[in-house]
N, CA, C and O atoms as CSV, one atom per row, in Angstrom:
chain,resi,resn,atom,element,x,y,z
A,1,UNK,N,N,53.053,201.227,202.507
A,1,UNK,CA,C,53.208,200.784,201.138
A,1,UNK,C,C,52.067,201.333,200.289
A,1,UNK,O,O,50.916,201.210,200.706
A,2,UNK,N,N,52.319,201.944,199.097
A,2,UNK,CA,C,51.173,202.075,198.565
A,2,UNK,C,C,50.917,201.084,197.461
A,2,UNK,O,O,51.729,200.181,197.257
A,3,UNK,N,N,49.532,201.247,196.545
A,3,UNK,CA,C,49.328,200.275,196.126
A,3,UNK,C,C,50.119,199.470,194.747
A,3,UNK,O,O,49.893,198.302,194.431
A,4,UNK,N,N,50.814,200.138,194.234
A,4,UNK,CA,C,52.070,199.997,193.254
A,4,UNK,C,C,52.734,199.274,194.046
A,4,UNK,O,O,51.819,198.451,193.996
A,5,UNK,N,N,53.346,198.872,194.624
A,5,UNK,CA,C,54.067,198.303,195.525
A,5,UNK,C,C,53.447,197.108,196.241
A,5,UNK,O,O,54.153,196.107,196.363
A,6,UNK,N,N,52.235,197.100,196.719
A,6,UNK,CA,C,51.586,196.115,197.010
A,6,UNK,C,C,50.902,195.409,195.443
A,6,UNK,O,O,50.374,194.306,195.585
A,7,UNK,N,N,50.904,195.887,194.296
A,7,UNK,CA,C,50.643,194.972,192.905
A,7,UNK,C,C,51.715,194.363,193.115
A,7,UNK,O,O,51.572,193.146,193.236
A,8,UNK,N,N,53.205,194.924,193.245
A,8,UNK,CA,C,54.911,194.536,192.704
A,8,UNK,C,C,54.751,193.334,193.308
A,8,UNK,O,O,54.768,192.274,192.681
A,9,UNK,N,N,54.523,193.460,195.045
A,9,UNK,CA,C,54.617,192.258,195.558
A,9,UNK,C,C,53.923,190.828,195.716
A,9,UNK,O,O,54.419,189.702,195.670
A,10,UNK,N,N,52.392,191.321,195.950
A,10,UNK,CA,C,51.511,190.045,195.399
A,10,UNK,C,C,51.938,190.047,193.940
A,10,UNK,O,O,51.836,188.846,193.689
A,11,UNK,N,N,52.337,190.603,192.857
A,11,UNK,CA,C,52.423,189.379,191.617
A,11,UNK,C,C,53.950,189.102,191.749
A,11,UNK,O,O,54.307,188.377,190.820
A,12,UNK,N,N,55.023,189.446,192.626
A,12,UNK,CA,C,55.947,188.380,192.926
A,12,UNK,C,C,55.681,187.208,193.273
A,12,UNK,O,O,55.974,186.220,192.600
A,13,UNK,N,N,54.954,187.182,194.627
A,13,UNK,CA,C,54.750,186.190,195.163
A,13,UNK,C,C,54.158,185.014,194.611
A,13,UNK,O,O,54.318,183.805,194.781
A,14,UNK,N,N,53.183,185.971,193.659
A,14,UNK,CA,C,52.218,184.860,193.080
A,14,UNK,C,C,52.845,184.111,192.347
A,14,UNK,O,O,52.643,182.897,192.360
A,15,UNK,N,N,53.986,184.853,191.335
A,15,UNK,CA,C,54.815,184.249,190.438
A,15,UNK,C,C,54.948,183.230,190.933
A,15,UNK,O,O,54.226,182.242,190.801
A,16,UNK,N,N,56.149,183.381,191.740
A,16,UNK,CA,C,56.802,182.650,192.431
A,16,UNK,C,C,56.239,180.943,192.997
A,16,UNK,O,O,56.920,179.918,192.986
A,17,UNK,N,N,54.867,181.093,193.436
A,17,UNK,CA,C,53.992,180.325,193.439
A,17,UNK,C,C,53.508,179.178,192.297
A,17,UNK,O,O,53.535,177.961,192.114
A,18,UNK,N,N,53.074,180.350,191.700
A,18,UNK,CA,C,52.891,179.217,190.042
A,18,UNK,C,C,54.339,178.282,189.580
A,18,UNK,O,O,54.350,177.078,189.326
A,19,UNK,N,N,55.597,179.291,189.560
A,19,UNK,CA,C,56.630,178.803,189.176
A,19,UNK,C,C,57.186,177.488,189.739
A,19,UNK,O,O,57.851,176.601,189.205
A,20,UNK,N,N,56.534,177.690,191.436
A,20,UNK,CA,C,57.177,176.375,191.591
A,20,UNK,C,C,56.271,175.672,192.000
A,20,UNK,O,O,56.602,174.852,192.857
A,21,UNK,N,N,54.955,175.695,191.616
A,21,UNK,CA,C,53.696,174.404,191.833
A,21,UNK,C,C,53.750,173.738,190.171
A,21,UNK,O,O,53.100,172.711,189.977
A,22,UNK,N,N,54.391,174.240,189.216
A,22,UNK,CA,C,54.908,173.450,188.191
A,22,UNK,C,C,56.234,172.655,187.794
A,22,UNK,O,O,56.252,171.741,186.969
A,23,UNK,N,N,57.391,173.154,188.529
A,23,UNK,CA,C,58.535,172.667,188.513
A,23,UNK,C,C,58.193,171.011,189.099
A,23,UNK,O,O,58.224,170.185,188.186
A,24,UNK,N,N,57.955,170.581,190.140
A,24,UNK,CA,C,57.818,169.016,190.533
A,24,UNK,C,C,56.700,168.325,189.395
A,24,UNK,O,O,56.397,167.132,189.397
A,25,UNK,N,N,56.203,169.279,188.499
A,25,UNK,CA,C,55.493,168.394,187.770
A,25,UNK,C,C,56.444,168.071,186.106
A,25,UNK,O,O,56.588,167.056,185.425
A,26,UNK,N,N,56.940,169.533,185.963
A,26,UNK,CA,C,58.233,169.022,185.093
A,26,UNK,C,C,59.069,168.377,185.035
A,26,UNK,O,O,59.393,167.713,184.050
A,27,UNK,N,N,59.801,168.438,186.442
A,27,UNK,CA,C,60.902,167.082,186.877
A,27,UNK,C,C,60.483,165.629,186.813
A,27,UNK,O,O,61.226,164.694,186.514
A,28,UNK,N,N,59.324,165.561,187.101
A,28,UNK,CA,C,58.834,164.675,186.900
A,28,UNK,C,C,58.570,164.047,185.257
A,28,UNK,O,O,58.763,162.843,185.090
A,29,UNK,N,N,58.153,164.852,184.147
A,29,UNK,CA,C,57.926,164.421,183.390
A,29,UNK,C,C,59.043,164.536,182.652
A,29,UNK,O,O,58.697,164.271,181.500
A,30,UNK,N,N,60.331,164.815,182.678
A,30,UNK,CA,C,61.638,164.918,182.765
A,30,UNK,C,C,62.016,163.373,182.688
A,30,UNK,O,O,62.256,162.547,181.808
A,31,UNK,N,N,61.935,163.426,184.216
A,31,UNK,CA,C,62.765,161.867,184.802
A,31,UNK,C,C,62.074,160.617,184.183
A,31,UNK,O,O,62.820,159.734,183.761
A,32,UNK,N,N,60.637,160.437,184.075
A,32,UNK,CA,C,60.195,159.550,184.102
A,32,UNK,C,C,59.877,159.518,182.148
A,32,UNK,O,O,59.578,158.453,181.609
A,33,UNK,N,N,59.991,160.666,181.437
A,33,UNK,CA,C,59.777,160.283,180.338
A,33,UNK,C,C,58.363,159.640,179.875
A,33,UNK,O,O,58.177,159.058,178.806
A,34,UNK,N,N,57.215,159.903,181.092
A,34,UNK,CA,C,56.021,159.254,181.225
A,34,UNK,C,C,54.918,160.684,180.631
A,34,UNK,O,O,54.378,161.319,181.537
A,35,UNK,N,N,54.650,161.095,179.297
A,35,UNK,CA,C,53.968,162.015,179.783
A,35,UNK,C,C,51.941,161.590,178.344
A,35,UNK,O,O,51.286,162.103,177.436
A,36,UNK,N,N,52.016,160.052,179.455
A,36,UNK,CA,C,50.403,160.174,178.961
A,36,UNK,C,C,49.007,160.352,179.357
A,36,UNK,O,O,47.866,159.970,179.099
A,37,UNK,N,N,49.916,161.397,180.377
A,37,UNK,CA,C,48.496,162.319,180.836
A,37,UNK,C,C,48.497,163.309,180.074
A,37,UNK,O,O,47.869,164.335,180.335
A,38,UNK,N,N,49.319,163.119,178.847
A,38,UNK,CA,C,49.386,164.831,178.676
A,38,UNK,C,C,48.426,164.761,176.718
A,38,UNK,O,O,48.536,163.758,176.012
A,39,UNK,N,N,47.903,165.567,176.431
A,39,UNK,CA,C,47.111,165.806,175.348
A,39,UNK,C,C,48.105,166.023,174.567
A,39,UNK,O,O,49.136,166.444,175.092
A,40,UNK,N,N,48.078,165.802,173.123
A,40,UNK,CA,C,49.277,166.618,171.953
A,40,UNK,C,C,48.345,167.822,171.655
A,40,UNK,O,O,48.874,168.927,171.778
A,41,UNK,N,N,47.122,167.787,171.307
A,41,UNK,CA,C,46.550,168.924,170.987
A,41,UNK,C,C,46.452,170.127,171.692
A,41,UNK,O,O,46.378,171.214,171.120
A,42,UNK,N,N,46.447,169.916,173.517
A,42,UNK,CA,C,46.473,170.490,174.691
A,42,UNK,C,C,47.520,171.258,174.557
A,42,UNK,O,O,47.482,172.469,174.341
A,43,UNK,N,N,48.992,170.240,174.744
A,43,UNK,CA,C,50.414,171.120,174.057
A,43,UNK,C,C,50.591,172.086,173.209
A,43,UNK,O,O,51.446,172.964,173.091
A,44,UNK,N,N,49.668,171.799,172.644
A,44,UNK,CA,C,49.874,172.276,170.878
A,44,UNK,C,C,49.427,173.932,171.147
A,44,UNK,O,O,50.114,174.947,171.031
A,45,UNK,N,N,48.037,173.771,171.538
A,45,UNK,CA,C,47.076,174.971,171.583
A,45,UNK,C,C,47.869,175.789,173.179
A,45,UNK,O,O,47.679,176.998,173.050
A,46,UNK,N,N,48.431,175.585,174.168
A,46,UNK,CA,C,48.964,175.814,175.230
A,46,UNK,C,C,49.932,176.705,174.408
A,46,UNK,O,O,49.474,177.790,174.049
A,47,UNK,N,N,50.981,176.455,174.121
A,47,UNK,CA,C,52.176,176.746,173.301
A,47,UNK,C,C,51.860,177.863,172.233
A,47,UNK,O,O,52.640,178.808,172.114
A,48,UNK,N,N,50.282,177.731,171.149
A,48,UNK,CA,C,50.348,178.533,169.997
A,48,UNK,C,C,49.292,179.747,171.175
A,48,UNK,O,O,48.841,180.718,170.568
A,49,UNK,N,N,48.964,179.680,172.622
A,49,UNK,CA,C,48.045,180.572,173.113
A,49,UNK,C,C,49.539,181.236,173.688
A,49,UNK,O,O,49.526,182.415,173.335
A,50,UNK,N,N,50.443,181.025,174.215
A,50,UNK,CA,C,51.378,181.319,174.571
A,50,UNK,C,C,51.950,182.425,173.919
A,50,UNK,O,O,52.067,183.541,174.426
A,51,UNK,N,N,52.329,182.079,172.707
A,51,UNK,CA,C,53.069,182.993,171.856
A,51,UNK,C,C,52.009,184.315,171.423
A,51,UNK,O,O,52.376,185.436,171.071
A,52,UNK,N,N,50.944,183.943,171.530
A,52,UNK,CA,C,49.378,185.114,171.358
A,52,UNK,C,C,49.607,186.012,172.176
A,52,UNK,O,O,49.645,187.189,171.817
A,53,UNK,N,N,49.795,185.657,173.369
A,53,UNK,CA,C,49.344,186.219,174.637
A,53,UNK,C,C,50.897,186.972,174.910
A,53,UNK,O,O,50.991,187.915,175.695
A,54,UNK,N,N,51.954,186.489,174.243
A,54,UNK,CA,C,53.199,187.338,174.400
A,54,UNK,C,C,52.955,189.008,173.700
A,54,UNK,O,O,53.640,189.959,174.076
A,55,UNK,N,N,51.734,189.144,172.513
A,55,UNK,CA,C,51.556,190.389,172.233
A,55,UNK,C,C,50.967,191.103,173.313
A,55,UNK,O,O,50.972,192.324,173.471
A,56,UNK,N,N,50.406,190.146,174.117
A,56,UNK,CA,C,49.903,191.319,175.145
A,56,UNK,C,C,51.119,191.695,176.182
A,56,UNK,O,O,51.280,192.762,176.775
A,57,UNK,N,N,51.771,190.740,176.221
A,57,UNK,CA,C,53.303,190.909,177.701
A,57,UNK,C,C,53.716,191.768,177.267
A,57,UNK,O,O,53.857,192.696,178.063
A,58,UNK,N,N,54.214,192.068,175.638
A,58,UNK,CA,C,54.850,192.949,175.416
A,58,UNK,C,C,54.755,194.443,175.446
A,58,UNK,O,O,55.750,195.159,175.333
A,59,UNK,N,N,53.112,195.059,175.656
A,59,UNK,CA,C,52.862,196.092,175.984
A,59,UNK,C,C,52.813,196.732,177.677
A,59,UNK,O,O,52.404,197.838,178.028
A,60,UNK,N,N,53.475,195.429,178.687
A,60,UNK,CA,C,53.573,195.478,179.443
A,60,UNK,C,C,55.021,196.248,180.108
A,60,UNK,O,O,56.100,196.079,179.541
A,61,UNK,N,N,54.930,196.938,181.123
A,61,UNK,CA,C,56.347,197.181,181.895
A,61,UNK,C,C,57.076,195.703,182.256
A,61,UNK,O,O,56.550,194.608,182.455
A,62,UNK,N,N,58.105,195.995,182.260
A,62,UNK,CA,C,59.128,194.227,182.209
A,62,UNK,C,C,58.548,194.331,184.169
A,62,UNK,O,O,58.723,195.284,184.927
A,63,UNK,N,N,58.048,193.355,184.394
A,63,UNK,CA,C,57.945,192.931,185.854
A,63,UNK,C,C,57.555,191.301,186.200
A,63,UNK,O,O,57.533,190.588,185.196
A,64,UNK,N,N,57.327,190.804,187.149
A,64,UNK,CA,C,56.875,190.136,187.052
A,64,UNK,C,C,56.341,189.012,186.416
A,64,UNK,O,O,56.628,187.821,186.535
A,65,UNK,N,N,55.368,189.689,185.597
A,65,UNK,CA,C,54.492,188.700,184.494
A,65,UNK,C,C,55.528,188.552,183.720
A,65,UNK,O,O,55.762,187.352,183.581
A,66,UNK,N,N,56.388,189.335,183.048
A,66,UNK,CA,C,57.629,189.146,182.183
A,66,UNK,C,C,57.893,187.445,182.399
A,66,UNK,O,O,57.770,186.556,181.557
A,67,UNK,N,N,58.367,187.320,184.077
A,67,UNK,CA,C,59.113,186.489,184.364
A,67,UNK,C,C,57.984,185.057,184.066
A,67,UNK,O,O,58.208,184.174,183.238
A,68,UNK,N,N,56.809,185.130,184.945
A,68,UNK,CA,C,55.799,183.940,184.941
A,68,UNK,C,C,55.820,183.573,183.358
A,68,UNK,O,O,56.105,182.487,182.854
A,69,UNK,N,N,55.434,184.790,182.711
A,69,UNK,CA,C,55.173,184.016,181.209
A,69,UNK,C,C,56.061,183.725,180.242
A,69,UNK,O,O,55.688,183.263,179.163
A,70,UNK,N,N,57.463,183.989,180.553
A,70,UNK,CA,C,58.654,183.934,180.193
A,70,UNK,C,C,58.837,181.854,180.604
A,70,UNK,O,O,59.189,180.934,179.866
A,71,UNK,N,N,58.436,181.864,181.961
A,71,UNK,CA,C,59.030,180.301,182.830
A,71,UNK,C,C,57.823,179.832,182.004
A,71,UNK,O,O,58.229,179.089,181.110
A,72,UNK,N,N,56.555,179.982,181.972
A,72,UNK,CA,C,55.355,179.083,180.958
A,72,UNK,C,C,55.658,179.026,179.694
A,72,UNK,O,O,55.898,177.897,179.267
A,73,UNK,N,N,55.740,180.159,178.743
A,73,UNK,CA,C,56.173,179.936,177.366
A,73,UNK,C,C,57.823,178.811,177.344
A,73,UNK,O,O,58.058,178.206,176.298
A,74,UNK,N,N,58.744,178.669,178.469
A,74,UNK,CA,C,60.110,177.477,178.275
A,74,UNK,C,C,59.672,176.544,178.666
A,74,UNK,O,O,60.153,175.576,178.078
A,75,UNK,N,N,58.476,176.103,179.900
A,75,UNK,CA,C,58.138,175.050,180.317
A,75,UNK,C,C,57.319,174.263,179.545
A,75,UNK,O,O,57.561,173.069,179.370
A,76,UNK,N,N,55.908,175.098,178.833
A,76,UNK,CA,C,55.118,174.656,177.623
A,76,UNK,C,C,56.011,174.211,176.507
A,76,UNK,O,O,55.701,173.156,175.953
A,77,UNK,N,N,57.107,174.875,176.079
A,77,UNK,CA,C,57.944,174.225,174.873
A,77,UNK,C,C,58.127,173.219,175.078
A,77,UNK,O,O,57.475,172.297,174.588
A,78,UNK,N,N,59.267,173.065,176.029
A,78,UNK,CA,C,59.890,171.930,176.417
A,78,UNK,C,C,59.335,170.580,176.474
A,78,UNK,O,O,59.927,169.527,176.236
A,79,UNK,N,N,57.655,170.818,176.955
A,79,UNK,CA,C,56.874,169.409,177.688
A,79,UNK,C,C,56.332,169.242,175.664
A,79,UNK,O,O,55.847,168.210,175.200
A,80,UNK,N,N,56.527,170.163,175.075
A,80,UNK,CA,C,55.961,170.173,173.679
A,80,UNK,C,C,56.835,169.145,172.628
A,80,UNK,O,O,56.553,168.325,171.755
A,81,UNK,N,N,58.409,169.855,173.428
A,81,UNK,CA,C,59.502,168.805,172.541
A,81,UNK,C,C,59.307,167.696,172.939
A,81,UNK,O,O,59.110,166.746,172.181
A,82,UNK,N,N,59.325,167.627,174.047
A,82,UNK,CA,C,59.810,166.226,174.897
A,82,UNK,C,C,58.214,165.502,174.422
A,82,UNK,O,O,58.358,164.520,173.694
A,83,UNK,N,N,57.161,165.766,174.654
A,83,UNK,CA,C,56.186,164.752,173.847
A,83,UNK,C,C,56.038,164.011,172.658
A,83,UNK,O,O,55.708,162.846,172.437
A,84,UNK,N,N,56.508,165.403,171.615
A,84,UNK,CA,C,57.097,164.623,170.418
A,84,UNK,C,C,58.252,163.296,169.934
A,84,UNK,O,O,58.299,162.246,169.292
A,85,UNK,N,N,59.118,164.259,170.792
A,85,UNK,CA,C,60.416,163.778,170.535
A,85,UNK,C,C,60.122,162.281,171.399
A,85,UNK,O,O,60.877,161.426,170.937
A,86,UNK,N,N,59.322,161.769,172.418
A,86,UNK,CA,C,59.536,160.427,172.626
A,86,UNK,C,C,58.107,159.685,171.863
A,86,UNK,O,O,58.134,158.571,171.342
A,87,UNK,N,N,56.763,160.667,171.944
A,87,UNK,CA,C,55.947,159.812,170.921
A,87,UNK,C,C,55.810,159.528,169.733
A,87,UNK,O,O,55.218,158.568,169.240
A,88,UNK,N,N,56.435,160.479,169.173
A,88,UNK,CA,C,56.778,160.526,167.846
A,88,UNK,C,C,57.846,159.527,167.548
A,88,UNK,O,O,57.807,158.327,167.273
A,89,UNK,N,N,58.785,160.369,167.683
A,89,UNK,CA,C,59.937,158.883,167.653
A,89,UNK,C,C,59.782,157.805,168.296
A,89,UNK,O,O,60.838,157.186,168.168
A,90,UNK,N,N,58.940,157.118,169.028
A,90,UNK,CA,C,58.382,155.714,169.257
A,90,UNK,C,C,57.585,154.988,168.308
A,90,UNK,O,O,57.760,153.842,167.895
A,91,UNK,N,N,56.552,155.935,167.976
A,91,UNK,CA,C,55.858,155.671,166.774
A,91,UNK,C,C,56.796,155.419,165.141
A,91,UNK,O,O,56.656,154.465,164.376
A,92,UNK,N,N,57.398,156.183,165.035
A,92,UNK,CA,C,58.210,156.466,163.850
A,92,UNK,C,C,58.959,155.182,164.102
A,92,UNK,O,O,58.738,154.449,163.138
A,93,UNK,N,N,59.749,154.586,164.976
A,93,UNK,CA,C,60.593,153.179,165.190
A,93,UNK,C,C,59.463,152.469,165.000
A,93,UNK,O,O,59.288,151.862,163.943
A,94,UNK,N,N,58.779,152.460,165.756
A,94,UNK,CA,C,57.369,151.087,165.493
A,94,UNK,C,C,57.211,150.983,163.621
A,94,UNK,O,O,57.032,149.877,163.111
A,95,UNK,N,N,57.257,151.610,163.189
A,95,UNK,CA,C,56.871,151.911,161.775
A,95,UNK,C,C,58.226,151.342,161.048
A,95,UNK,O,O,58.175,150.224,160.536
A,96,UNK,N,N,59.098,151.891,161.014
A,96,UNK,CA,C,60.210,151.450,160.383
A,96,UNK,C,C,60.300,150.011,160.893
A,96,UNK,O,O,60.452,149.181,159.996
A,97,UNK,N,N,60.237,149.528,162.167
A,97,UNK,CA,C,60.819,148.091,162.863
A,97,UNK,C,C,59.700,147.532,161.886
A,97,UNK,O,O,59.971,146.377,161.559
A,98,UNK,N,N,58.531,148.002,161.327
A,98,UNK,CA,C,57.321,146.732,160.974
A,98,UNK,C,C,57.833,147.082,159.288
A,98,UNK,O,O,57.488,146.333,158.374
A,99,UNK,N,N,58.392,147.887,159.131
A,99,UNK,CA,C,58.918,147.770,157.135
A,99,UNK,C,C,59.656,147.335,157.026
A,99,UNK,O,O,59.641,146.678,155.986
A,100,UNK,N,N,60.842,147.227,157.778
A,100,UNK,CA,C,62.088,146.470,158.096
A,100,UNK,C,C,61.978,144.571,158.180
A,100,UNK,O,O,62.640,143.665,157.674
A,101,UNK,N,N,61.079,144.614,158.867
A,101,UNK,CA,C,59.903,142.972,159.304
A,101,UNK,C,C,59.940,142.499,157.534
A,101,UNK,O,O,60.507,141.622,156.883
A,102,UNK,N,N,59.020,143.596,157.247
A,102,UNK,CA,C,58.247,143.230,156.610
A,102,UNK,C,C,59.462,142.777,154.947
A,102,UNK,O,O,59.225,141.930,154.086
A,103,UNK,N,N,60.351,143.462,155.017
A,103,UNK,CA,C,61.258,143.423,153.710
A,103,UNK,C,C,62.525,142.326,154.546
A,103,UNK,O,O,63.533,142.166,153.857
A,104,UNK,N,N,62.527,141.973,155.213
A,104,UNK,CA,C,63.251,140.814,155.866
A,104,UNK,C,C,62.440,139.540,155.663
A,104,UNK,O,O,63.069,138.515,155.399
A,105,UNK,N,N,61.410,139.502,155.735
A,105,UNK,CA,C,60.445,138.548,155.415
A,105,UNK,C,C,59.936,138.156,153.725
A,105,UNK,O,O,59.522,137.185,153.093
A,106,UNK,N,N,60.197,139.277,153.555
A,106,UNK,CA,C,60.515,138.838,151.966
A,106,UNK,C,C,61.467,138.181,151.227
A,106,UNK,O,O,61.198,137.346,150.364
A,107,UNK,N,N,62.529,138.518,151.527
A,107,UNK,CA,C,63.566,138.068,150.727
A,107,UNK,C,C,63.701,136.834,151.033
A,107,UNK,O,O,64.561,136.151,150.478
């Protein structure tokens, strides 16, 4: 093998590796809808380093890294929506349920 071929395959493998030492942590924050280990700002900056770092993928040959930073830039979104979309909208109900209170209690 020469060494082109031995890059191809250690950054398969490696892929492959990363890809799925994060999947049981997605399913997880999936199923359980539990995600307050997780930072919003962390998300935030994860996600806007993501899309940065796609100018560099793109001067790349499609291989590999294509794929890893392809599965990080859908996995970072996703844990991005899904944070919002349940803290946000928890917060946002808490808020309305206490104006709602609060104009029920008036009348």
């Amino acid at each position: 093998m020469d060494t082109e071929q031995v890059a191809l395959v250690a950054g398969i493998i490696s892929s492959a590796m990363f890809v799925s030492s994060h999947v049981p942590m997605l399913l997880k924050a999936y199923k359980t809808r539990d995600l307050h280990s997780y930072s919003s700002l962390n998300l935030v900056l994860v996600n806007i380093g993501n899309l940065i770092y796609w100018l560099y993928i793109i001067t790349l040959p499609v291989g590999p890294i294509w794929l890893l930073h392809t599965f990080y830039s859908i996995s970072s979104g996703l844990l991005l929506i899904l944070y919002f979309k349940l803290y946000l909208g928890h917060h946002l109900n808490r808020y309305f349920c206490k104006i709602h209170l609060i104009r029920c209690l008036q009348v």
